[in-house]
C-alpha positions in Angstrom: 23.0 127.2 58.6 24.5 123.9 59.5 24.4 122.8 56.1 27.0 125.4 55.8 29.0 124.8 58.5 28.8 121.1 57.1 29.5 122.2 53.3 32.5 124.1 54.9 33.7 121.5 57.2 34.1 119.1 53.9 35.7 122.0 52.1 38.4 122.1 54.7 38.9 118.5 55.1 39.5 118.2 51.4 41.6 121.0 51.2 43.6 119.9 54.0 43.5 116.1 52.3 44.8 118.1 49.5 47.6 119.6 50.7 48.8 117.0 52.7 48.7 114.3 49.7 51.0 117.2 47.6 53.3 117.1 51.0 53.3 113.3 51.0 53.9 112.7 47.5 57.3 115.1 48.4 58.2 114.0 50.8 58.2 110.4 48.9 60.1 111.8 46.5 62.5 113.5 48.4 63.1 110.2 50.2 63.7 108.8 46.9 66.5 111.2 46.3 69.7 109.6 47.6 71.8 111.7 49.8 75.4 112.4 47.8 78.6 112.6 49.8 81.7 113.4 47.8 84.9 112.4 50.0 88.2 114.1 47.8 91.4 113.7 48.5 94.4 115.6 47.7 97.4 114.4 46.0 96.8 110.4 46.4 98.0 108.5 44.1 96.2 105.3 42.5 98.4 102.9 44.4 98.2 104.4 47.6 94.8 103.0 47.9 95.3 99.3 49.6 92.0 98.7 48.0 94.0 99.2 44.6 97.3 97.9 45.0 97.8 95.0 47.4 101.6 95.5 47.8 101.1 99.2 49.0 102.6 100.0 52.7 99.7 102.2 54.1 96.8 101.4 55.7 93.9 102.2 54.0 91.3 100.2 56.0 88.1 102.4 55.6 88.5 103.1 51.9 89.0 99.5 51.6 85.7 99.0 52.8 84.0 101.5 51.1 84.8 99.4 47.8 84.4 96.2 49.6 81.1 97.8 50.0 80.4 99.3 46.9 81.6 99.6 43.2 85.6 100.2 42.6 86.4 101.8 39.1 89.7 100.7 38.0 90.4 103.4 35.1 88.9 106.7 36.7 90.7 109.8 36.1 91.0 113.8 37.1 90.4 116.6 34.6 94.5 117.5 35.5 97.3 116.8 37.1 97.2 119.5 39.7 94.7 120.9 42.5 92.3 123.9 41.0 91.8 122.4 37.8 90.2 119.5 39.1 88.2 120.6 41.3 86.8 123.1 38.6 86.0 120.1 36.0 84.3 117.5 38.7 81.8 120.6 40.0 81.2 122.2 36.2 81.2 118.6 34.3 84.0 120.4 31.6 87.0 119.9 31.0 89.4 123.0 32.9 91.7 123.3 29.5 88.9 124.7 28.0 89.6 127.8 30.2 92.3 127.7 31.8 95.5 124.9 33.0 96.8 126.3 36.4 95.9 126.6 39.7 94.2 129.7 41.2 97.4 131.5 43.3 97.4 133.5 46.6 94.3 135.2 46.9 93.6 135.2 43.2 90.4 135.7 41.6 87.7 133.2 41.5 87.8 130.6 38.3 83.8 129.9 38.2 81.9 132.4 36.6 79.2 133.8 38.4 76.7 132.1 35.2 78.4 128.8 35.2 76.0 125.7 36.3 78.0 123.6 39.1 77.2 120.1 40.5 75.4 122.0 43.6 73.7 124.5 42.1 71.5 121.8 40.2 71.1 119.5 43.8 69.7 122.7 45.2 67.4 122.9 42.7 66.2 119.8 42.8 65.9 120.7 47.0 68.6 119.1 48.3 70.1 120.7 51.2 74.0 121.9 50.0 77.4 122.1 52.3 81.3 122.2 51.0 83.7 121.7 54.0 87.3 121.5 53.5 89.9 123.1 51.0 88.2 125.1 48.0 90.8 126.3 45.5 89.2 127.6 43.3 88.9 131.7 44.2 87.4 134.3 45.8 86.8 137.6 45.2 89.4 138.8 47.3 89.4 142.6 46.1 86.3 143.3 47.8 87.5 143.2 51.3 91.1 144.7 50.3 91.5 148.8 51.4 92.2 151.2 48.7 95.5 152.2 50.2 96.7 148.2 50.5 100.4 147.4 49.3 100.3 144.4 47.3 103.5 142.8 45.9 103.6 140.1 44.0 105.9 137.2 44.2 105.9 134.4 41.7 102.3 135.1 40.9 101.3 135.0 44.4 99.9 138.3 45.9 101.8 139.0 48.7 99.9 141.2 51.5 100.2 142.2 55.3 97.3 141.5 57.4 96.1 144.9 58.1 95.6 145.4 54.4 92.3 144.0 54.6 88.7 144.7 56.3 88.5 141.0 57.5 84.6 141.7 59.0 83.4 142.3 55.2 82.0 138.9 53.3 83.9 137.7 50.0 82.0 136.7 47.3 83.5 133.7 44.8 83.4 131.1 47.4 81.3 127.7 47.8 77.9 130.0 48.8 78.5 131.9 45.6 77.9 128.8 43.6 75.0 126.2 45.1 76.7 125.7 49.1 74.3 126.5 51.2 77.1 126.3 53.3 80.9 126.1 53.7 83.6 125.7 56.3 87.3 125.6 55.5 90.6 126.8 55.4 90.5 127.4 51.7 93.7 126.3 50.6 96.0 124.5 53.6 99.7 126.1 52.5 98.2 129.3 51.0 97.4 132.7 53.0 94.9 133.5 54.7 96.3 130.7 57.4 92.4 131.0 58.8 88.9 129.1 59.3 86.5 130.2 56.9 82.7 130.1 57.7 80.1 130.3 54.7 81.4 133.7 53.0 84.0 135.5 55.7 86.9 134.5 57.7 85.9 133.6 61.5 89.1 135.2 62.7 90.8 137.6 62.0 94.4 137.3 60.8 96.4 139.7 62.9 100.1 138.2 62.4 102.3 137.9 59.1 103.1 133.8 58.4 106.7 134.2 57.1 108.4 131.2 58.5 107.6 127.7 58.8 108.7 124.4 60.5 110.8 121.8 58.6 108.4 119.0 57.2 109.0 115.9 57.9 108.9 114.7 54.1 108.5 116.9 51.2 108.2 120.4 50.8 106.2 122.7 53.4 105.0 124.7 50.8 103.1 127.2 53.1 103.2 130.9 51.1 104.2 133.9 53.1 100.6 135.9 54.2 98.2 136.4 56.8 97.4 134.1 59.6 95.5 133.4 63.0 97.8 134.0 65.7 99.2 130.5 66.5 97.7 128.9 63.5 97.9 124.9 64.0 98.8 123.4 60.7 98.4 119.9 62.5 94.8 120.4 63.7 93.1 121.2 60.2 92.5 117.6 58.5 91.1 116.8 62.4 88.7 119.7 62.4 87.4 119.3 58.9 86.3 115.6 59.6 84.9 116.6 63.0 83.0 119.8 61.4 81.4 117.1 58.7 80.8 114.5 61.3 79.1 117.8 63.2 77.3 118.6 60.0 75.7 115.1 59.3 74.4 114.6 62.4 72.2 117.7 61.8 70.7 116.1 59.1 69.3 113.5 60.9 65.5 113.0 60.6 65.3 115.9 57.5 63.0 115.6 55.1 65.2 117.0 52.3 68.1 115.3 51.0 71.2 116.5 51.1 74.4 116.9 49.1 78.2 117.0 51.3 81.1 117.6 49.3 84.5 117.1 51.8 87.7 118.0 49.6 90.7 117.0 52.0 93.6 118.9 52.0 95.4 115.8 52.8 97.8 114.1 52.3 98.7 117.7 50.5 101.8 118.9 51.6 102.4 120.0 54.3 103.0 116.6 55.6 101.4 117.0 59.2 100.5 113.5 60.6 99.0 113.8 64.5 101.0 112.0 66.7 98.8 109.2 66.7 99.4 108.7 63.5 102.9 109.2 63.5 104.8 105.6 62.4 101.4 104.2 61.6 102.5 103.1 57.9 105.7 101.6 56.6 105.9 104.7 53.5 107.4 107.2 56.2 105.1 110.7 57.0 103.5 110.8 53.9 102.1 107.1 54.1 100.9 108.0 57.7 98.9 111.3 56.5 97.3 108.6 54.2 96.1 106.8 56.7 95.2 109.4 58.7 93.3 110.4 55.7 91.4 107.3 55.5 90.5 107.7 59.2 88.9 111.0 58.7 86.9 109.8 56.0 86.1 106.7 57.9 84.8 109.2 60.4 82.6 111.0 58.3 81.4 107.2 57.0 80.9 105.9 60.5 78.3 109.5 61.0 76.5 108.9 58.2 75.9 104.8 59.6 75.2 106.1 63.4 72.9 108.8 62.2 71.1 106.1 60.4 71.5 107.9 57.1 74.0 105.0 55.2 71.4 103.3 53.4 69.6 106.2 51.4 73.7 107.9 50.7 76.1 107.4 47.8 79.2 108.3 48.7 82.1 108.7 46.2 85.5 108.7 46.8 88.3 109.7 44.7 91.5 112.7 44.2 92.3 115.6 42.8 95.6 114.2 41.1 98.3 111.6 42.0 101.2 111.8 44.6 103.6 114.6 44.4 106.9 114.1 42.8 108.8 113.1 45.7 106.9 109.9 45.6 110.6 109.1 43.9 112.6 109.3 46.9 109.5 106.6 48.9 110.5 103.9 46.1 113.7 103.9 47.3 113.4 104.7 51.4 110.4 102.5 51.8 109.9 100.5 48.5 106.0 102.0 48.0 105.3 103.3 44.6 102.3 105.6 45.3 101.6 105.5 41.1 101.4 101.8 41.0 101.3 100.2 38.9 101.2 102.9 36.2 104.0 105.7 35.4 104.6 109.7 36.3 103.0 111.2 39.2 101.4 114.6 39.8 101.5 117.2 37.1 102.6 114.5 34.6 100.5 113.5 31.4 101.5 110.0 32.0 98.7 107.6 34.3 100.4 108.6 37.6 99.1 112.2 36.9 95.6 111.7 37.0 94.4 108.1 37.1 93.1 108.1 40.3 91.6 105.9 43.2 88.0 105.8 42.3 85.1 104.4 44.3 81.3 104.6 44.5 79.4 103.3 47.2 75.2 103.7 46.5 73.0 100.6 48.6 70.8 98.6 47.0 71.9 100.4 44.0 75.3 99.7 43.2 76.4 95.7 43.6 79.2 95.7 46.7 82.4 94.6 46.4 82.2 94.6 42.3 85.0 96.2 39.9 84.9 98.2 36.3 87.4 98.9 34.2 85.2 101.3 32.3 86.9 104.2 31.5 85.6 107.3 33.8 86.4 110.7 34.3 85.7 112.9 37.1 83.3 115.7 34.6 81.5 112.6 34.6 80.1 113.2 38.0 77.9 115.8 36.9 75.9 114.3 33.9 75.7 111.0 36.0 74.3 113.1 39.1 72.1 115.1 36.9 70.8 111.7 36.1 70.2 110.2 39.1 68.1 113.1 40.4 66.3 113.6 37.1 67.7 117.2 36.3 67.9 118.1 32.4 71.3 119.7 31.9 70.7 123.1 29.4 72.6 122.2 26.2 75.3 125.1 27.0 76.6 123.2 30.6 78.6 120.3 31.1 80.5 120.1 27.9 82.1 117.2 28.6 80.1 115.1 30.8 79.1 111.7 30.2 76.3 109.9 32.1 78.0 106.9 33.7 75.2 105.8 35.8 74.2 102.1 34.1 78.2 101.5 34.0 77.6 102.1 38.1 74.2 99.8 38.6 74.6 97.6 35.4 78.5 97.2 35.3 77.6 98.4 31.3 80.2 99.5 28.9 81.3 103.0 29.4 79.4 105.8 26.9 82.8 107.7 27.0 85.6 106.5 24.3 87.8 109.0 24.6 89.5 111.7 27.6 91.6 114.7 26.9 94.2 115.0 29.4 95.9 118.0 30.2 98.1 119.7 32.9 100.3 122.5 31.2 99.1 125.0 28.4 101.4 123.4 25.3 101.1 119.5 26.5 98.5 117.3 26.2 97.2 113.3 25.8 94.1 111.8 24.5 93.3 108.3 25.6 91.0 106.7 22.9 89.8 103.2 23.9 93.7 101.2 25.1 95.2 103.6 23.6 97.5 106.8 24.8 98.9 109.5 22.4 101.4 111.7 24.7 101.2 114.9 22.1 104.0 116.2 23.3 108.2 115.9 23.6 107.5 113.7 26.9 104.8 113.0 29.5 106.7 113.9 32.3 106.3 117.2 34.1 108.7 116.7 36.7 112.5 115.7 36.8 112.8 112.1 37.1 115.7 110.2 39.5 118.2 108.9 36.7 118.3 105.8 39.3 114.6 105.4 39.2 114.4 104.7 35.2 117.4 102.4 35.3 115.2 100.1 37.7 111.8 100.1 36.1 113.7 100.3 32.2 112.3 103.3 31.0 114.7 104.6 28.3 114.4 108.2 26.6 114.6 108.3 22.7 114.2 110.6 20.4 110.7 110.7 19.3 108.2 113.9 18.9 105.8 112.1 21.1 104.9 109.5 22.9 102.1 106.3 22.1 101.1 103.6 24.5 98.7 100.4 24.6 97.5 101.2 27.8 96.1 97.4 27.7 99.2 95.7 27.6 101.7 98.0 29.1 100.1 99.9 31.6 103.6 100.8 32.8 103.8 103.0 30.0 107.5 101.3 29.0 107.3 100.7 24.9 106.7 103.9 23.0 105.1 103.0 19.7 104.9 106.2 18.0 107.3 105.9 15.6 105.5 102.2 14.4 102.5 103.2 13.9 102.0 106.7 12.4 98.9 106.0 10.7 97.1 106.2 14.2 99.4 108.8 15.7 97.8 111.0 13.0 94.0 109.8 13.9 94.5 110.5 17.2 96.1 113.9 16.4 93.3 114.2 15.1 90.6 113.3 17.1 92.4 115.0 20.0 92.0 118.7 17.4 88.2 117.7 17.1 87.5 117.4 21.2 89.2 120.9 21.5 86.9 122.1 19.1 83.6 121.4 20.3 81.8 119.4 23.8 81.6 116.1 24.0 77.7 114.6 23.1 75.4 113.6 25.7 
């Protein structure tokens, strides 16, 4: 009998050594696993970013440390030159033209498909622990909560639809938790209906009152769409609450075992411009340069939890934005003399470098060299092949198109794997950068109407050319238009632009 007991006791113990070597060796691993913070502003332009631009008129102190810290990436660029699109390519890892070009209006239907891999769906896999907190953009699945007798009008593509049309207690599907968040909290889109908090899948409350009129902005355009809102919604208070939910948020992770993935889009310094009083004056480029810096303190918040809940050493954090500065960046040249673009040309929406070359940091210790720089061409679809790296995730042939893994450019300071970037914004105009160079394939690069005053100061001239072609190396201004002077490689990047539509990049 006791050499039973004895022959069971040793069975335990082993199975119990077992088990708690399989837990060990996970728990190793999963320490191995660097936390991933995603910081993403909107609208910011490249020379916003003191770190960037050492004549610009906002401060930027935080972000300047988190490249004094880390690894700043002097040519990184957005999918597009506006919000949605974006924001689709850095969480699929493919380029939004390949689907669609415009931004997903009032409640309008989701642009991930339900079978499309995103950037947190393969963390989540790999057991990380998921959270999206701030402005989403990219749909929901808004019909599911609307009553059948609803009135729905429609103006300018934006649904237009009284509060009471919908059963606010109901959960919408198309959101963050549809695709990898484990969790979300937001407002969705700041100047878009519904003017409410959102908490994983449903509103928190409900929108009783009709937002049809707005205060006058201090700079810019409000931009706020007519649609439900929370009584007494506080346009001022949401960049504040975002930071203090992902402050909030952090700290819980403190002492996990899993790792965990945070991705903050901002919906700052977005209009509307709405700079907290203590923030008010702050910068020397007028309200929008002070919702910059209060920008860069929110984010410095978020970086200050992630030191005092001791989690800053196992964490790479990336920062970069959506698209550049809004087009009355114009008018700032000449009020305050700070080019938010600098020192490239156009701003958002524009196929020129203001559009979408973007600040563009990553921070990863003991990984990534601090305080180094790469001109190493980047784009944001990058994010996923270079994450799916990092964590060891095989990407299934029919995902991430267009992603390049950028990871020994970001602990080696290699060349970049990628040669090329399709840029797009509108359906019928797009640019391909190959190497230095920049084919425009369209009548001009510009989206937006440009100050006559502004292109008699920095000598831009129009002429009559199809198109536009720029050595990026040596005029990164974009001022002398080669394309009728060399139409032998006008045509080979016509070319090579037709042969990226057609098919993925290769990994």
């Amino acid at each position: 009998m006791s050499w039973f007991v004895t022959w069971e006791t040793n069975v335990k113990r082993l199975l119990f050594a077992a088990i708690f070597s399989i837990w060990l060796a996970g728990s190793i691993y999963a320490a191995e696993l660097p936390n991933i913070v995603i910081l993403y502003a909107d609208d910011m332009g490249f020379g916003d970013l003191g770190a960037n631009n050492p004549d610009s008129k906002i401060p930027t102190p935080n972000l300047d440390r988190l490249a004094q810290e880390g690894l700043r990436l002097t040519d990184g660029h957005s999918s597009s030159g506006i919000c949605t699109p974006s924001r689709y390519a850095l969480l699929t890892g493919r380029y939004h033209w390949r689907k669609f070009h415009g931004i997903v209006q009032a409640f309008g239907s989701p642009v991930i498909d339900q079978d499309e891999l995103t950037l947190a769906e393969i963390l989540k896999a790999k057991g990380y622990k998921t959270a999206c907190i701030g402005k989403w953009h990219l749909g929901w699945n808004w019909d599911e909560i609307l009553r059948p007798d609803a009135n729905v009008k429609s103006n300018r593509g934006n649904r237009v639809i009284q509060p009471e049309a919908f059963d606010w207690s109901k959960p919408i599907s198309g959101g963050p938790t549809s695709h990898g968040f484990d969790e979300y909290f937001g407002d969705d889109v700041p100047n878009f209906p519904p003017y409410a908090w959102f908490k994983n899948d449903r509103v928190v409350d409900q929108p009783s009152v009709m937002l049809t009129e707005t205060p006058k902005t201090p700079e810019g355009s409000w931009s706020a769409r007519p649609g439900p809102a929370v009584k007494d919604w506080d346009f001022w208070a949401v960049v504040p609450r975002l930071a203090e939910e992902a402050v909030d948020w952090i700290a819980h992770q403190k002492g996990k075992q899993e790792p965990f993935f945070l991705y903050v889009p901002f919906n700052s310094p977005h209009s509307p411009i709405v700079p907290t009083k203590e923030f008010v004056g702050s910068s020397q480029a007028g309200p929008f340069g002070d919702f910059v810096h209060m920008t860069d303190a929110m984010a410095g918040k978020i970086l200050s939890a992630l030191q005092e809940n001791g989690l800053e050493d196992n964490t790479l954090v990336i920062f970069t934005a959506d698209n550049g500065a809004e087009h009355y960046a114009y008018e700032r040249v000449k009020n305050f003399n700070h080019w938010s673009s600098a020192p490239f040309r156009g701003v958002k929406r524009d196929l020129y470098e203001g559009g979408h070359h973007v600040p563009f940091v990553v921070k990863w210790p003991g990984k990534i060299k601090p305080g180094s720089t790469s001109d190493a061409l980047i784009s944001q679809v990058d994010l996923m092949g270079t994450i799916a790296a990092i964590v060891d995730y095989q990407l299934p042939e029919d995902t991430a198109h267009d992603s390049y893994n950028q990871l020994p450019v970001w602990l080696s300071n290699e060349a970049s794997p990628r040669e090329t970037i399709v840029h797009n914004t509108a359906a019928k105009a797009y640019a391909i950068r190959d190497g230095d160079w920049l084919l425009v394939d369209a009548r001009s690069g510009s989206h937006n109407r440009i100050p006559k005053w502004f292109d008699e100061e920095r000598g831009y001239k129009e002429d009559d050319l199809p198109g536009e072609l720029y050595d990026l190396k040596n005029d990164p201004a974009e001022k002398k238009n080669l394309y009728g002077s060399k139409p032998e490689l006008v045509q080979q990047l016509k070319q090579k632009l037709k042969s990226i539509q057609a098919r993925g990049q290769v990994r």
